[in-house]
C-alpha positions as CSV (number, residue, x, y, z in Angstrom):
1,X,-23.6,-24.4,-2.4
2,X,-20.5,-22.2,-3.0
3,X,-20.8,-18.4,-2.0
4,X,-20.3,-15.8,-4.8
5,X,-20.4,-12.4,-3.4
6,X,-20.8,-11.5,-7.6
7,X,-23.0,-13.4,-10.3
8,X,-20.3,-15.5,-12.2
9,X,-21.5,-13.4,-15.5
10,X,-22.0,-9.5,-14.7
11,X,-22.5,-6.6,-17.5
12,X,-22.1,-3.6,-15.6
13,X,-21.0,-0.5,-17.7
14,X,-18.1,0.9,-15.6
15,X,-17.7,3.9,-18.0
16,X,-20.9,5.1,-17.6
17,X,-19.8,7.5,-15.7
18,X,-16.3,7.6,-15.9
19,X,-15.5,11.3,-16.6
20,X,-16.8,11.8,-13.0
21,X,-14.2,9.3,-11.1
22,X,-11.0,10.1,-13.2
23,X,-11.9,13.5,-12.2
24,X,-12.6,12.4,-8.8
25,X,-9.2,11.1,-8.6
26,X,-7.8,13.9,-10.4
27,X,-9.0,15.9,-7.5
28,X,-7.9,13.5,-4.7
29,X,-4.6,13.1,-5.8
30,X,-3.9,17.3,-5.6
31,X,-5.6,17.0,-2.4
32,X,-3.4,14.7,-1.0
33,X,-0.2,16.5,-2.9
34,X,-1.6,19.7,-0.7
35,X,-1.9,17.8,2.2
36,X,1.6,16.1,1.7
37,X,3.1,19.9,1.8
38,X,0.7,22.3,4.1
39,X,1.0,19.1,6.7
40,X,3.5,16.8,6.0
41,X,3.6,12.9,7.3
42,X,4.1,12.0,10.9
43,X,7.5,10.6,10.2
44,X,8.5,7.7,13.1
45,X,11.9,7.2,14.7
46,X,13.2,5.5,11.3
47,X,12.8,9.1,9.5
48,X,13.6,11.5,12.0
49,X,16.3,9.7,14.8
50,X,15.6,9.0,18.1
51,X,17.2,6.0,20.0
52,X,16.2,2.3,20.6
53,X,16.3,0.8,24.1
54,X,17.0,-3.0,24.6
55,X,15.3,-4.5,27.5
56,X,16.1,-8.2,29.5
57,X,13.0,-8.8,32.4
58,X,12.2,-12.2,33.9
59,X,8.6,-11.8,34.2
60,X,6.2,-11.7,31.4
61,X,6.0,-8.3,29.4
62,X,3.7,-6.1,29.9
63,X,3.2,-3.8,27.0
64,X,0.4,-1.6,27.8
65,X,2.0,-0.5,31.7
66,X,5.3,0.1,30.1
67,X,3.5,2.3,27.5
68,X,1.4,3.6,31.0
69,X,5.0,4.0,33.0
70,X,6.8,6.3,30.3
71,X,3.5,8.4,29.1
72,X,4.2,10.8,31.7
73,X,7.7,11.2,30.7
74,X,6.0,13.1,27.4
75,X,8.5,11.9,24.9
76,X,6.6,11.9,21.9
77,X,6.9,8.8,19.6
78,X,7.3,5.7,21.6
79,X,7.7,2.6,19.6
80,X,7.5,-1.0,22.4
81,X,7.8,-4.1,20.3
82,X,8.2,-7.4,22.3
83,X,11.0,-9.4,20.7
84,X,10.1,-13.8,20.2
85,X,13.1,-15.9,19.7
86,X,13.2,-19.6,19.9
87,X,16.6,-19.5,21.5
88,X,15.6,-17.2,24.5
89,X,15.6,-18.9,27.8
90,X,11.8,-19.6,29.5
91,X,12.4,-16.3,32.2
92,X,13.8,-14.4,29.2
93,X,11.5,-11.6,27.6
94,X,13.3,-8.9,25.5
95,X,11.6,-5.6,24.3
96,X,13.3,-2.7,22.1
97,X,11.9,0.3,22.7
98,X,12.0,3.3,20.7
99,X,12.2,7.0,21.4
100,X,12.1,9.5,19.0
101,X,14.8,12.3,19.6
102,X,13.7,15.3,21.3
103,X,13.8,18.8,20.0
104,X,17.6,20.3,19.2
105,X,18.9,17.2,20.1
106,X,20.3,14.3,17.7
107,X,19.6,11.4,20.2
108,X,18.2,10.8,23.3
109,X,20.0,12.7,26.2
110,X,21.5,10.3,29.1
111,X,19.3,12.3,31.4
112,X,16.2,11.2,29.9
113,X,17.5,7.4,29.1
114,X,18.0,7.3,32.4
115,X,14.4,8.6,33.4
116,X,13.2,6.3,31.1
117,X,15.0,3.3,33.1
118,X,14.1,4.3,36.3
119,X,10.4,4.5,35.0
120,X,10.5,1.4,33.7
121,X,12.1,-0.1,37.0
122,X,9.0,0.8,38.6
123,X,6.7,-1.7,36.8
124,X,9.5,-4.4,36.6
125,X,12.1,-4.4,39.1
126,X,14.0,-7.4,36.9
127,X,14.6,-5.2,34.4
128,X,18.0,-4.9,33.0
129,X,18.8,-2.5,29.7
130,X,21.3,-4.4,27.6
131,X,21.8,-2.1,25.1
132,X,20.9,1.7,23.9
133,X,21.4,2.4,20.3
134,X,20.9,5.7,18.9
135,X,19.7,7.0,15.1
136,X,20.8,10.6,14.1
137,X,19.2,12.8,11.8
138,X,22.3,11.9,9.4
139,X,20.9,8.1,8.8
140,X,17.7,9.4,9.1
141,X,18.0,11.4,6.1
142,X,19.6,8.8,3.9
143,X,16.6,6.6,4.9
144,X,14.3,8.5,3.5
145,X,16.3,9.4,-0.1
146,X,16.4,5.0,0.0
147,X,12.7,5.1,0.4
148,X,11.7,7.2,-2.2
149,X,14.2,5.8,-4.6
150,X,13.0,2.0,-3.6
151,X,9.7,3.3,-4.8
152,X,11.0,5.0,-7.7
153,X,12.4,2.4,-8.9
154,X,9.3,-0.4,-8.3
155,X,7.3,1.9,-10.7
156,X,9.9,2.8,-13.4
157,X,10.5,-1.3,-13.3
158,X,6.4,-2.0,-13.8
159,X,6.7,0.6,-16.6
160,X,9.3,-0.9,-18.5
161,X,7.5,-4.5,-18.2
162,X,3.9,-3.6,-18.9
163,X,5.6,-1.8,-21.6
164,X,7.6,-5.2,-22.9
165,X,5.0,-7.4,-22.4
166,X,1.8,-5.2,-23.9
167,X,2.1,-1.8,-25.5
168,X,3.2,1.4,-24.1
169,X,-0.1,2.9,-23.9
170,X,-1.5,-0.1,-20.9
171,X,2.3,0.8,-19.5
172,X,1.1,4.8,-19.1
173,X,-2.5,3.7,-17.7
174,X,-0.4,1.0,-15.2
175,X,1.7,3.1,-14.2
176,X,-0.2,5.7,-13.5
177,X,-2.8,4.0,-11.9
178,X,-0.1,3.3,-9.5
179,X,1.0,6.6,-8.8
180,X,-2.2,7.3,-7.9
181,X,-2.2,4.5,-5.5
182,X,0.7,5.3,-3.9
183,X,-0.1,9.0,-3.8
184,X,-3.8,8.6,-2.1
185,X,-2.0,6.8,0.5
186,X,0.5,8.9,1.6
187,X,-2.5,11.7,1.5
188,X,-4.6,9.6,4.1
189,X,-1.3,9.2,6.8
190,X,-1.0,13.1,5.8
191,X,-4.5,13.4,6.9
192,X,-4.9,11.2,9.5
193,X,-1.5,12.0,11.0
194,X,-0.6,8.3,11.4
195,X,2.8,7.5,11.7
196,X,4.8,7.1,9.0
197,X,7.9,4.6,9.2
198,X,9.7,2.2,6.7
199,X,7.3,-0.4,7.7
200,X,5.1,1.5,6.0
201,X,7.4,1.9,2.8
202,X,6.7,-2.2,2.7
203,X,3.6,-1.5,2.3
204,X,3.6,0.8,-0.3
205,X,5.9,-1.7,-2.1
206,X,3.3,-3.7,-1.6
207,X,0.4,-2.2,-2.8
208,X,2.4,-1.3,-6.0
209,X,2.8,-4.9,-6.6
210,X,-1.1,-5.7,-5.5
211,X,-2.5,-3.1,-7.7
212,X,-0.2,-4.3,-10.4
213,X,-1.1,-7.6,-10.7
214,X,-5.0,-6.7,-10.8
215,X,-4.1,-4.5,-13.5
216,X,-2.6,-7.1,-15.7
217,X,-5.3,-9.5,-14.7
218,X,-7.8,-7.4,-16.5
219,X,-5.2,-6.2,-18.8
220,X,-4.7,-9.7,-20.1
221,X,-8.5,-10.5,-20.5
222,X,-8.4,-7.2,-23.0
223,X,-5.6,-8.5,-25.1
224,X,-7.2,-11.9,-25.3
225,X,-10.4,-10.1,-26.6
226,X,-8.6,-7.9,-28.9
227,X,-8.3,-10.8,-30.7
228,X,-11.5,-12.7,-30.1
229,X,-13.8,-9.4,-30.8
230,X,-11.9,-7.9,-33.7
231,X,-15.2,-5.6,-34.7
232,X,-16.1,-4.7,-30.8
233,X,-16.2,-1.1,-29.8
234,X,-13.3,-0.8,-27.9
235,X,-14.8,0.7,-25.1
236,X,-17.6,-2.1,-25.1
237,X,-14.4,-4.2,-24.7
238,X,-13.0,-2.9,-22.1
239,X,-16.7,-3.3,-20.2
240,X,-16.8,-6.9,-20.8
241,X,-12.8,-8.0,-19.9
242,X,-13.9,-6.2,-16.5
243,X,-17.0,-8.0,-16.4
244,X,-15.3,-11.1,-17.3
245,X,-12.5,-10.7,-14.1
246,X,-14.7,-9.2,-11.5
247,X,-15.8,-12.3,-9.6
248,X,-11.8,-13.0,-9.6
249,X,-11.1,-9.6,-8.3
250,X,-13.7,-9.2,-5.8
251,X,-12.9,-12.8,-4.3
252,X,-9.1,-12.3,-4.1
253,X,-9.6,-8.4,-2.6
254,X,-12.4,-9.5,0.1
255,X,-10.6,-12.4,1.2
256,X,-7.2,-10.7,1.8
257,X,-9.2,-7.7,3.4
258,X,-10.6,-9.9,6.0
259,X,-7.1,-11.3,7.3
260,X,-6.2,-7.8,7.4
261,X,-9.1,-6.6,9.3
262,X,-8.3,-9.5,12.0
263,X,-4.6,-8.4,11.9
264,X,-5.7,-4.8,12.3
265,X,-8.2,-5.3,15.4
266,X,-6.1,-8.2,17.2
267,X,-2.3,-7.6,15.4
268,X,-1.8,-4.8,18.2
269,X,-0.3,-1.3,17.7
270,X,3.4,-2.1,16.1
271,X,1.6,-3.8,13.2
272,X,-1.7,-1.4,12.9
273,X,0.2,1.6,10.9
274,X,1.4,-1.2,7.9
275,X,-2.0,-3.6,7.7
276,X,-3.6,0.0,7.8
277,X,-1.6,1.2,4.5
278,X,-2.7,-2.3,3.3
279,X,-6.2,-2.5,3.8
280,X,-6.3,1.4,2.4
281,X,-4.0,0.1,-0.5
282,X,-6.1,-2.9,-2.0
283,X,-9.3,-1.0,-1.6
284,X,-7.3,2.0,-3.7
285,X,-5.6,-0.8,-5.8
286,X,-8.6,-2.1,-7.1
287,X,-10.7,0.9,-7.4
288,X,-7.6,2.4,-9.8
289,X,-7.3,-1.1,-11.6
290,X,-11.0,-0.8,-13.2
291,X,-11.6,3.3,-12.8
292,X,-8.4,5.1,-13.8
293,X,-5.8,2.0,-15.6
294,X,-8.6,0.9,-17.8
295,X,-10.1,4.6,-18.2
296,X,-7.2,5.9,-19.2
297,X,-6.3,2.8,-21.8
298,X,-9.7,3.2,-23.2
299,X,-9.0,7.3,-24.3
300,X,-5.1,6.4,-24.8
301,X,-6.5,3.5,-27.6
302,X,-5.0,0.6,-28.7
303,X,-3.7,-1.2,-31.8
304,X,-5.3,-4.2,-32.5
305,X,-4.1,-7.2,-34.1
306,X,-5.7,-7.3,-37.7
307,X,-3.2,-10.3,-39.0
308,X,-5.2,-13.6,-39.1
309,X,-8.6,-11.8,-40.2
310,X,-7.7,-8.5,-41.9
311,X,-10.1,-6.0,-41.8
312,X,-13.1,-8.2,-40.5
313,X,-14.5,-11.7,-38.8
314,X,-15.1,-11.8,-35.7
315,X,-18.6,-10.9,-33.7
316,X,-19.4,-9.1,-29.9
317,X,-21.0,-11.6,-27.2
318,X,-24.3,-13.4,-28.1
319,X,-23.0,-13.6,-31.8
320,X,-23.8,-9.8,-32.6
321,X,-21.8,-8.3,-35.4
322,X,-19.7,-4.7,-34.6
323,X,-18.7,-2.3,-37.2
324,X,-15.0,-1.7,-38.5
325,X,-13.4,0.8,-35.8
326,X,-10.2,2.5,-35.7
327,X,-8.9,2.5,-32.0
C-alpha cells in the first residue's frame, strides 16, 4: 500500500477566499519591511568584521567546553566550526573560530586574542593557534552590496525566463511571489534576532530557486489546460491545475522538510541558522506558489490560445461545456 498524505484527485477551491491571504501577505510583507528598519538583522562576523582563529589540538574537540571556556570572555558573536579533512593526521583536529569585532575597533585587539588563547589553553593544553585572520568593516561592507546584488540578480534572471518561456503576466506573479519569499524571511531573522551570515544568503538563493520551480510546476499544468479547456472559467482553471499538482507538491515539500528537521535537531549550531532559512523558505515557497503567484495570475489574466479551435471546442472536467470568456 503506498502512503498519500493527499487523495491522488483533490477539488479544493483555493480562491475561495483568496482576497483574505493576498492581503494577509500584503500585511506581512510591510511587517517584516518595518521590522527590517525599526530592528534590523543580527548580522554575523561575515557582515560586520570580526576575526577568525585557527586552532591545531591533539585530543578530540570539544565544541560545547570551548563555547563554555570563552562565554565568560563576553565577546558577543562566537562562531566554532570543527574543520574534517581526509588529509589531517589521526591526533590532528583543526577548529576556526570566529569573533565578531568589538565595539570602535575594526578587528579583534591582541589583548583579547590573547585572552581568548589563554582561555582556550585551559580546556586543552595541546592547543596551538596556527593562524589569526582578521575581517574589517571595509570587506564587510562589500559583502553585503555582493549579497544583495547576488539576489538581485537571481530574481531579475527568473523574470526574464518566466517571461521567455510563458507570458509576462506569470513572470509578474513569479516574480513577485518570490519577493515575497525572500522578504518574509528576512522579517522572521528580523524578528527572531537570529543571526544573519552569507550562509544564510545560500539559502535565500535557495529558496528563490525552490519556490521557483513549484511555481512553474503549477504554471505548466495551467498552460497545458489553456489549451485542453478552451471554454473553462479561468479562475475554475487555475483551481484544477493546483488540484492537478498538489499530491506532487505536498510529497516533494514534506519529504525535503523532514531531512531538514533531522539536520536542524542533530546538524548542531553552525548549520541551524541556514536549514532554519530553509525549512521557513519551502513552507513560504509553497504557500506563495498556490496563494499569491497563481492569485495574482488569475486577476493579471491571460491570453489564451484560440488557433486550432477558434472561438469554441473544448469542455471543463466530467465533459461539462463552459461559456466563451475573455481573460
Amino acid at each position: 500500500m503506498r502512503l498519500k498524505l493527499v487523495p491522488s484527485e483533490t477539488n479544493w477551491n483555493f480562491f475561495r477566499i483568496d482576497t483574505v491571504t493576498l492581503g494577509a501577505s500584503v500585511v506581512a510583507m510591510i511587517a517584516s519591511i518595518v521590522l527590517f528598519f525599526m530592528v534590523g538583522l543580527n548580522f554575523g562576523i561575515d557582515f560586520r568584521g570580526g576575526t577568525t582563529i585557527r586552532t591545531d589540538a591533539h585530543s578530540q574537540v570539544d565544541v560545547a567546553a570551548y563555547r563554555a571556556a570563552l562565554q565568560d570572555l563576553n565577546l558577543g558573536d562566537i562562531s566554532i566550526t570543527e574543520v574534517f579533512d581526509p588529509t589531517f593526521d589521526e591526533d590532528e583536529h583543526v577548529t576556526l573560530i570566529n569573533v565578531q569585532a568589538q565595539d570602535g575597533e575594526e578587528a579583534v585587539s591582541p589583548d583579547t586574542i590573547a585572552a581568548i588563547e589563554a582561555a582556550l589553553q585551559v580546556v586543552d593544553p595541546s592547543i596551538t593557534f596556527p593562524s589569526v585572520e582578521s575581517v574589517g568593516p571595509t570587506v564587510s561592507g562589500e559583502l553585503v552590496q555582493t549579497a544583495i546584488i547576488a539576489v538581485a540578480l537571481a530574481i531579475g534572471a527568473v523574470l526574464v525566463y518566466i517571461w521567455l518561456r510563458f507570458e509576462w503576466q506569470f513572470s509578474l506573479g513569479a516574480v513577485i511571489a518570490l519577493i515575497h519569499d525572500v522578504t518574509l524571511t528576512i522579517g522572521i531573522f528580523c524578528l527572531l534576532q537570529i543571526r544573519f551570515d552569507l550562509a544564510i544568503i545560500a539559502a535565500l538563493l535557495t529558496i528563490v530557486g525552490y519556490s521557483l520551480n513549484d511555481t512553474v510546476i503549477v504554471f505548466d499544468r495551467v498552460r497545458e489546460n489553456l489549451r485542453k479547456y478552451k471554454k473553462l472559467e479561468l479562475k475554475e482553471l487555475l483551481n484544477l491545475s493546483i488540484n492537478e499538482t498538489m499530491s506532487r507538491t505536498v510529497m516533494t515539500s514534506f519529504t525535503t522538510l523532514l531531512a531538514l528537521i533531522a539536520l536542524f535537531v542533530l546538524g548542531g549550531d553552525v548549520i541551524r541558522g541556514f536549514v532554519f532559512a530553509m525549512i521557513w523558505g519551502i513552507v513560504v515557497g509553497t504557500y506563495s506558489s498556490i496563494f499569491v503567484a497563481s492569485s495574482l495570475l488569475m486577476r493579471l489574466g491571460v491570453k489564451r490560445d484560440w488557433s486550432k479551435t477558434e472561438g469554441g471546442g473544448g469542455t471543463g472536467p466530467g465533459g461539462t461545456q463552459f461559456a466563451n470568456i475573455d481573460a
